[in-house]
C-alpha positions in Angstrom: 41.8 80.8 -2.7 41.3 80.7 0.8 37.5 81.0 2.1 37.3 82.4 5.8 34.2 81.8 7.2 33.1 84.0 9.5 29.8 84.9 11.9 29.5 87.9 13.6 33.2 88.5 13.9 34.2 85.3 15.0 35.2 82.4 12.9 34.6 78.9 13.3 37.7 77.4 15.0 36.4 79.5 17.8 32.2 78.5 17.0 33.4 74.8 17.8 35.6 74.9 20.2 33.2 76.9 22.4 30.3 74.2 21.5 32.8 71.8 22.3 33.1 73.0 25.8 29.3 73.9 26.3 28.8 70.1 25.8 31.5 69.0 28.1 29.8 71.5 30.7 26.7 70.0 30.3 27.5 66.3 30.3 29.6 66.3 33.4 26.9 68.9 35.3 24.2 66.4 34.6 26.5 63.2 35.4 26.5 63.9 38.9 26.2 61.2 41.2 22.7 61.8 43.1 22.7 61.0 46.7 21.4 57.7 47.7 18.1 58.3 49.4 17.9 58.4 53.0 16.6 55.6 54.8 13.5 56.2 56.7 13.9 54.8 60.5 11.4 51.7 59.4 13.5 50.6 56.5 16.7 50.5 58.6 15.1 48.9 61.5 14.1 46.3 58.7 17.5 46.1 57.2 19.1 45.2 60.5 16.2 42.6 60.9 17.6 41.3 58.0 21.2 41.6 59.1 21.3 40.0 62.7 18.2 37.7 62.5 20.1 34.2 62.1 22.6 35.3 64.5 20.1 36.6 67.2 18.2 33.5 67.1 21.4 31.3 67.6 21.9 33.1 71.1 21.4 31.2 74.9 20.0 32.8 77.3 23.2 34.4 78.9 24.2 36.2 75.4 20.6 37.7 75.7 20.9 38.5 79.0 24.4 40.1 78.2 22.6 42.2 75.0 19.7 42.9 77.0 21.8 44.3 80.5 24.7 45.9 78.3 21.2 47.8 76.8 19.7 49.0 80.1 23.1 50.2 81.3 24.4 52.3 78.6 20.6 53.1 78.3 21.0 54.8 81.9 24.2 55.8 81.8 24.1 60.0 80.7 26.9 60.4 79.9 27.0 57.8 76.5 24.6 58.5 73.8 24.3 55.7 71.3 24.0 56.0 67.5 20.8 55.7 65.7 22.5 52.5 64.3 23.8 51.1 68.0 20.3 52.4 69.5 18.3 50.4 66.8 20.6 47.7 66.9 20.4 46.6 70.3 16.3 47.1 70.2 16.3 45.2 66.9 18.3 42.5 68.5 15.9 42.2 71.8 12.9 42.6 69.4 13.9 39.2 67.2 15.4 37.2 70.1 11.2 38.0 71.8 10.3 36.5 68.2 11.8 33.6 68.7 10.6 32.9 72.5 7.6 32.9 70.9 8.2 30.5 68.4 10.4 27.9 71.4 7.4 28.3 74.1 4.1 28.1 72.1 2.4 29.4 74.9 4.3 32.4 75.3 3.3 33.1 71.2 1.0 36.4 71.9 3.3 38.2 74.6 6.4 37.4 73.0 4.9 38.9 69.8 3.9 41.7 71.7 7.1 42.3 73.1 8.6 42.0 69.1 6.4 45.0 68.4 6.9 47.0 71.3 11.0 46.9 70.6 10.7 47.2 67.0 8.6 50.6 67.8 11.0 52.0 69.9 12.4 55.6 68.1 15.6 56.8 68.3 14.0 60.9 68.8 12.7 59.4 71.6 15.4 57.8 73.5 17.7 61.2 72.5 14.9 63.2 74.4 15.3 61.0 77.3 19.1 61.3 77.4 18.6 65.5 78.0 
């Protein structure tokens, strides 16, 4: 004797394999991989900090001068616009090498400190205004 179960017209082959795929729906709809979250300007100026602060502060004077020239030009130049992660780079790069005038020439702590904060609050909206 065979016993056919059945619901509303359909039987239960057909109950579970639809429940099998509302499952699967929902475990791969809510594995999706998020975005990572977007870095605010601070935290990547930070993360560069972190990134070029040993090799900044092994520099002479001419491999600043070279960075801090090589800056001014393209800076002026119109007709190159530098990513938010070459803009930030370079005034991240001035900003620590100021940081550690500071610390060579005790005199020179306060304005080379000042001069750290003055480069790390340059914004990259800003210098794209300046570039129209």
């Amino acid at each position: 004797m065979k016993i056919n179960f059945c619901i509303f017209g359909i039987n239960m082959k057909k109950i579970i394999q639809l429940s099998i795929l509302l499952i699967l729906f929902c475990i791969v709809s809510f594995a999706q991989v998020k975005d990572k979250p977007v870095l605010t300007d601070g935290d990547f100026k930070e993360t560069l900090y972190s990134k070029y602060k040993k090799e900044v502060q092994a520099f002479n004077k001419n491999d600043f001068d070279k960075l801090f020239f090589d800056f001014f030009q393209i800076q002026g130049d119109k007709k190159i616009i530098l990513t938010k992660e070459e803009y930030y780079t370079y005034t991240v790069k001035i900003a620590i090498y100021s940081e550690k005038l500071g610390l060579l020439y005790k005199t020179q702590k306060e304005e080379s400190q000042k001069a750290k904060l003055e480069w790390m609050s340059k914004n990259y909206q800003d210098y794209l205004q300046s570039k129209k």
